[in-house]
Backbone atoms as SQL, in Angstrom:
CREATE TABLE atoms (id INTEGER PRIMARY KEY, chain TEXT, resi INTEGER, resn TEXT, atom TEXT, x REAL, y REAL, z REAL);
INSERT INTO atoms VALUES
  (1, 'A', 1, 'UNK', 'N', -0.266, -5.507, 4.317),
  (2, 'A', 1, 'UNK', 'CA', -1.450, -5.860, 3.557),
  (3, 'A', 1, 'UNK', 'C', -1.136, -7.057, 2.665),
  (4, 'A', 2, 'UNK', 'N', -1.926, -8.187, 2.694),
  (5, 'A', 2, 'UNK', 'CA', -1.861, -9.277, 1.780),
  (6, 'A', 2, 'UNK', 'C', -2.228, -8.894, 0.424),
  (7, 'A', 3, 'UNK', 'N', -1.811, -9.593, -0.279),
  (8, 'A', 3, 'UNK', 'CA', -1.908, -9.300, -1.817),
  (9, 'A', 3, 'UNK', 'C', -3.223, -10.479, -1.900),
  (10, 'A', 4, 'UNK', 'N', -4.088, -10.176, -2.473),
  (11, 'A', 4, 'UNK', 'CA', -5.534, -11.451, -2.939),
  (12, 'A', 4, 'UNK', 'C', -5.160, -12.074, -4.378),
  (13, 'A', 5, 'UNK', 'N', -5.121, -13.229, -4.078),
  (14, 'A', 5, 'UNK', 'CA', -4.619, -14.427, -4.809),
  (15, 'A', 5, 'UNK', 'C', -5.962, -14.596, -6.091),
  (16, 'A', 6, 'UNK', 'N', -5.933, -14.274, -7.392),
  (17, 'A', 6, 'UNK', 'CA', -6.051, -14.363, -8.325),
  (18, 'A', 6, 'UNK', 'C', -6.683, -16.373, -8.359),
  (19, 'A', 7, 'UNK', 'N', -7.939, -16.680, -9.671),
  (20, 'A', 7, 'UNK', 'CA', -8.374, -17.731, -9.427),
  (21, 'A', 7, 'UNK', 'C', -6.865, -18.615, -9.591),
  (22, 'A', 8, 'UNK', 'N', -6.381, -18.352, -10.574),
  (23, 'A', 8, 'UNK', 'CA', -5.583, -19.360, -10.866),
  (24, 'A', 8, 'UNK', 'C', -4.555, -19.749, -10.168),
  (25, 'A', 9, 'UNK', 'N', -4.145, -18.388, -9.056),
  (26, 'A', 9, 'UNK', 'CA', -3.411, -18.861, -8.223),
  (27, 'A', 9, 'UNK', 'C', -4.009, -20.158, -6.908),
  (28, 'A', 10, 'UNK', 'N', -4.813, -19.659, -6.790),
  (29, 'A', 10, 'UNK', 'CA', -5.613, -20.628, -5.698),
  (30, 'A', 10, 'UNK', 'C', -6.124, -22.179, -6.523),
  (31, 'A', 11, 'UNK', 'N', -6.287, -22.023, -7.808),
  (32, 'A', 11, 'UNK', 'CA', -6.412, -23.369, -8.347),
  (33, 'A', 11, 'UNK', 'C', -5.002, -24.103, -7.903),
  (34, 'A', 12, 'UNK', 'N', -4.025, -23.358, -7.785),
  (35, 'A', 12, 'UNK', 'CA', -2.718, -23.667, -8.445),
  (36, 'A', 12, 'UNK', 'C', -2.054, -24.294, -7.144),
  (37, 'A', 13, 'UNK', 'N', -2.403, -23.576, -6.166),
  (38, 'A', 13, 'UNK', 'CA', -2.145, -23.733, -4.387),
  (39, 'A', 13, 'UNK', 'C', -2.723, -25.380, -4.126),
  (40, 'A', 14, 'UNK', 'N', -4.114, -25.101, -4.659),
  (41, 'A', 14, 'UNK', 'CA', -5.148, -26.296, -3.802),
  (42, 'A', 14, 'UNK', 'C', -4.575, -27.862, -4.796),
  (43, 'A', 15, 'UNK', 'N', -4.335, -27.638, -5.906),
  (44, 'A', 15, 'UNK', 'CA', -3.912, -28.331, -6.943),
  (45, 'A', 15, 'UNK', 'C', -2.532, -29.101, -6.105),
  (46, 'A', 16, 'UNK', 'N', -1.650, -28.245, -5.664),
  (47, 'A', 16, 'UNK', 'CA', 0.018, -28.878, -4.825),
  (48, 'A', 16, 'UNK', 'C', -0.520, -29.396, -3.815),
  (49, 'A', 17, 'UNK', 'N', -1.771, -28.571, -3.190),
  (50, 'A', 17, 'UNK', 'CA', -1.645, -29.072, -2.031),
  (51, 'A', 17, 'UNK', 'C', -2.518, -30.591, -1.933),
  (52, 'A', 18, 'UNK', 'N', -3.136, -30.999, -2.844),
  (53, 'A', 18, 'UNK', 'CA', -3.611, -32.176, -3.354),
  (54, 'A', 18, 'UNK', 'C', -2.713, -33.249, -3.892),
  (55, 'A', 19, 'UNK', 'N', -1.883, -32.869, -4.298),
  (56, 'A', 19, 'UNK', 'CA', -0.758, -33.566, -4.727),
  (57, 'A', 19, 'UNK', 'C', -0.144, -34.312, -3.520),
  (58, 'A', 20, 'UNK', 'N', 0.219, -33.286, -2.685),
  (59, 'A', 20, 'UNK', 'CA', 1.384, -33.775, -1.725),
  (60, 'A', 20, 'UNK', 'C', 0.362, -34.331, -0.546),
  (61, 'A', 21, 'UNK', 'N', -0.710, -34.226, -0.701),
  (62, 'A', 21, 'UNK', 'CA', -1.234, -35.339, 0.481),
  (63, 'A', 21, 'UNK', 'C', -1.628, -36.913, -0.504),
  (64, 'A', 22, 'UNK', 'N', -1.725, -36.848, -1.709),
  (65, 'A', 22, 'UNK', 'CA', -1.702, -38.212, -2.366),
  (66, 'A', 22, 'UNK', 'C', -0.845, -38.524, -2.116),
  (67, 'A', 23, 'UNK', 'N', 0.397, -37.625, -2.247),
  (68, 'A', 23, 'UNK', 'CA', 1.916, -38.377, -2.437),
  (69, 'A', 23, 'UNK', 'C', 2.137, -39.023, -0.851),
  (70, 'A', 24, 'UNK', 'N', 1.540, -38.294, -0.142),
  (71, 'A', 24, 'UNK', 'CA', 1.974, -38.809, 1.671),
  (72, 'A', 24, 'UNK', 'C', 0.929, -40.150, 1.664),
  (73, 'A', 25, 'UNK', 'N', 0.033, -40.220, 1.477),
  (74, 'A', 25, 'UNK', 'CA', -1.145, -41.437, 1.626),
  (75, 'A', 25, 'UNK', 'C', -0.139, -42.390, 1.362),
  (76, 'A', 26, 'UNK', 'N', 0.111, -42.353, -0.267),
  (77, 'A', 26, 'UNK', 'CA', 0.843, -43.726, -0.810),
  (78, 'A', 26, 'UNK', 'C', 1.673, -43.749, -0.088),
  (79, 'A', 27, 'UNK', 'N', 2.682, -43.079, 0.702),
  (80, 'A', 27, 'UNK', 'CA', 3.682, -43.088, 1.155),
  (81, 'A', 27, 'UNK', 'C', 3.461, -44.396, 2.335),
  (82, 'A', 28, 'UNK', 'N', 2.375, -44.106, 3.493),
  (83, 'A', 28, 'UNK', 'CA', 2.669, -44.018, 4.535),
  (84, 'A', 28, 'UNK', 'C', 1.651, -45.420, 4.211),
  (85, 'A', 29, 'UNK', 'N', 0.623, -45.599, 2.662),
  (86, 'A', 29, 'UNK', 'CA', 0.795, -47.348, 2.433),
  (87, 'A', 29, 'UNK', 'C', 1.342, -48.442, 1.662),
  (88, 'A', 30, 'UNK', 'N', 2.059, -47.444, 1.237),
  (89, 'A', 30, 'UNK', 'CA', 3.335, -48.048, 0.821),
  (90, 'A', 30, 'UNK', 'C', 3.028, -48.773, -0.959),
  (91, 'A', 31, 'UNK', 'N', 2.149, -48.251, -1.806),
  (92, 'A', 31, 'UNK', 'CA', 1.304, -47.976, -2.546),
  (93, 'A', 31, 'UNK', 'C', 2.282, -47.375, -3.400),
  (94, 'A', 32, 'UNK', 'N', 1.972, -47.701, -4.990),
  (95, 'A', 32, 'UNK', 'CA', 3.349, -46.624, -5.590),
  (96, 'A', 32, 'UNK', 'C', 2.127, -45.652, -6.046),
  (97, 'A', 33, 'UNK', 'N', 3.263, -44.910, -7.092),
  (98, 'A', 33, 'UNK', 'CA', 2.355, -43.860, -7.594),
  (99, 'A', 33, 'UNK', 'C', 2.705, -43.942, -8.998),
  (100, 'A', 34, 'UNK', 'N', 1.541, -43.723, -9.987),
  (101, 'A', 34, 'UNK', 'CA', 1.418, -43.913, -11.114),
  (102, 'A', 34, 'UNK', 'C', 1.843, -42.460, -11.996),
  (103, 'A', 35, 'UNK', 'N', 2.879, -42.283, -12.525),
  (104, 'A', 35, 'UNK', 'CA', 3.507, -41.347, -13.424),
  (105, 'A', 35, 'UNK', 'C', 3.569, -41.134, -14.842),
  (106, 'A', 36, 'UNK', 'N', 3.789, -39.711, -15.433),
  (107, 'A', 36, 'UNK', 'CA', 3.738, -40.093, -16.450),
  (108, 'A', 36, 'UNK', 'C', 5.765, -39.469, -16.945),
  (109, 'A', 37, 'UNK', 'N', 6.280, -40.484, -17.622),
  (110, 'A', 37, 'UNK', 'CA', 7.877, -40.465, -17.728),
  (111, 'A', 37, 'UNK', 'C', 8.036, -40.724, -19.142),
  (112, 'A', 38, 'UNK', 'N', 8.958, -39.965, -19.691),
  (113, 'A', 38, 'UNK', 'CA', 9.597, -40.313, -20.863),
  (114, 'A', 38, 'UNK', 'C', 8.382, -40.878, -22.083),
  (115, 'A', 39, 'UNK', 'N', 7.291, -40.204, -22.130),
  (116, 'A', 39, 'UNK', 'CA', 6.048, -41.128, -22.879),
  (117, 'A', 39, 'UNK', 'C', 5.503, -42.020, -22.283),
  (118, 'A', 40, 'UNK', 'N', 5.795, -43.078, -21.113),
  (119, 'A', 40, 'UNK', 'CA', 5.261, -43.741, -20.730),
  (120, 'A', 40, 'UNK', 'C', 4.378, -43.469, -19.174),
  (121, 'A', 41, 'UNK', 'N', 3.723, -44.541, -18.811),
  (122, 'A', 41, 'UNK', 'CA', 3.015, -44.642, -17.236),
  (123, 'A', 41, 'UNK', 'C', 4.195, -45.552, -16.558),
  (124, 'A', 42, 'UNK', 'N', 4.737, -44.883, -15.598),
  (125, 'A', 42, 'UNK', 'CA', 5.607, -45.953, -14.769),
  (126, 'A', 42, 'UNK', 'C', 5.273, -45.773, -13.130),
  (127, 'A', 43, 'UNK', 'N', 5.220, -46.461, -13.095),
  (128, 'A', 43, 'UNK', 'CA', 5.043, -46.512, -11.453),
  (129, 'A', 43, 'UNK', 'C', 6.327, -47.009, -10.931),
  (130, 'A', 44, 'UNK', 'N', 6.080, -45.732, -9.524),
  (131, 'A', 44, 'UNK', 'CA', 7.297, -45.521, -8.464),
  (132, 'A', 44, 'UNK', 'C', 6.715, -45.016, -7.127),
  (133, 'A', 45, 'UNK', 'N', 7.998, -45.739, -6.124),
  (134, 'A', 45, 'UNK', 'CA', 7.417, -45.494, -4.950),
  (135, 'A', 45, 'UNK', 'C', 7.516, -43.998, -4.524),
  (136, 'A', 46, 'UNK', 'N', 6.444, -43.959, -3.391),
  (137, 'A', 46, 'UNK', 'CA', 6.590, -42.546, -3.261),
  (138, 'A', 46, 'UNK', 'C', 7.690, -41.631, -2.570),
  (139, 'A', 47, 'UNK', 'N', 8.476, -42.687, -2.002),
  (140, 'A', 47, 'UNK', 'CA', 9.999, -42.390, -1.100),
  (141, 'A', 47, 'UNK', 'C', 10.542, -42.243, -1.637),
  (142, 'A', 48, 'UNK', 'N', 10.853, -43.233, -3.310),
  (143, 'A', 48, 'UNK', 'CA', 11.548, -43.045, -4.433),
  (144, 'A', 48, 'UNK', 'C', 11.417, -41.516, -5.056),
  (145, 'A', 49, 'UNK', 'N', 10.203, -41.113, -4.823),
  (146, 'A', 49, 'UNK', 'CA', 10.057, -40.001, -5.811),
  (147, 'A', 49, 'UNK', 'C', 10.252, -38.717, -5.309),
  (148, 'A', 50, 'UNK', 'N', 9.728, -38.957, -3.926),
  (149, 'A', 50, 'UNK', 'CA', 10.438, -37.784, -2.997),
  (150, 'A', 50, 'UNK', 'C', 11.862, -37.626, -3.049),
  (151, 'A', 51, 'UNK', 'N', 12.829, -38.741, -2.694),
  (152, 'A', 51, 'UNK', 'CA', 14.000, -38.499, -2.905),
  (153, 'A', 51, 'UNK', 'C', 14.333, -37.818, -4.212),
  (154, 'A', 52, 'UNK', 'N', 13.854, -38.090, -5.491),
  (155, 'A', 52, 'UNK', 'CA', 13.951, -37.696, -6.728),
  (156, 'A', 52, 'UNK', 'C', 13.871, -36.286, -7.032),
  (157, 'A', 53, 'UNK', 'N', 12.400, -35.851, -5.801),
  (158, 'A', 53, 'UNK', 'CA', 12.247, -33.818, -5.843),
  (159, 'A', 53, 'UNK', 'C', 13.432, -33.356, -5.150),
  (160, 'A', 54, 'UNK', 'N', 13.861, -34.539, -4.336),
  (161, 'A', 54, 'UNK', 'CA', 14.560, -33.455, -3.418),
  (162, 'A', 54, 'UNK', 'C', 14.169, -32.679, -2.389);
């Protein structure tokens, strides 16, 4: 039996899973992505940043 996913979990799902298709778009046009680091907005590529998650 599946366990039923609570709102916030499904905010929380659709939320990553929004993420990681921005992060593939820029990727694949080569487009950086706008962050927020150390107080500031820095932009980095998205190969860069993947390597960075790991």
């Amino acid at each position: 039996m599946k366990k039923r996913l609570s709102l916030q979990e499904k905010a929380y799902c659709a939320m990553k899973e929004a993420v990681r298709e921005v992060v593939e778009r820029h990727k694949e046009t080569g487009r950086p992505l706008s962050i927020w680091q150390n107080g500031k907005v820095v932009h980095i590529s998205a190969t860069k940043l993947l390597r960075k998650r790991g």
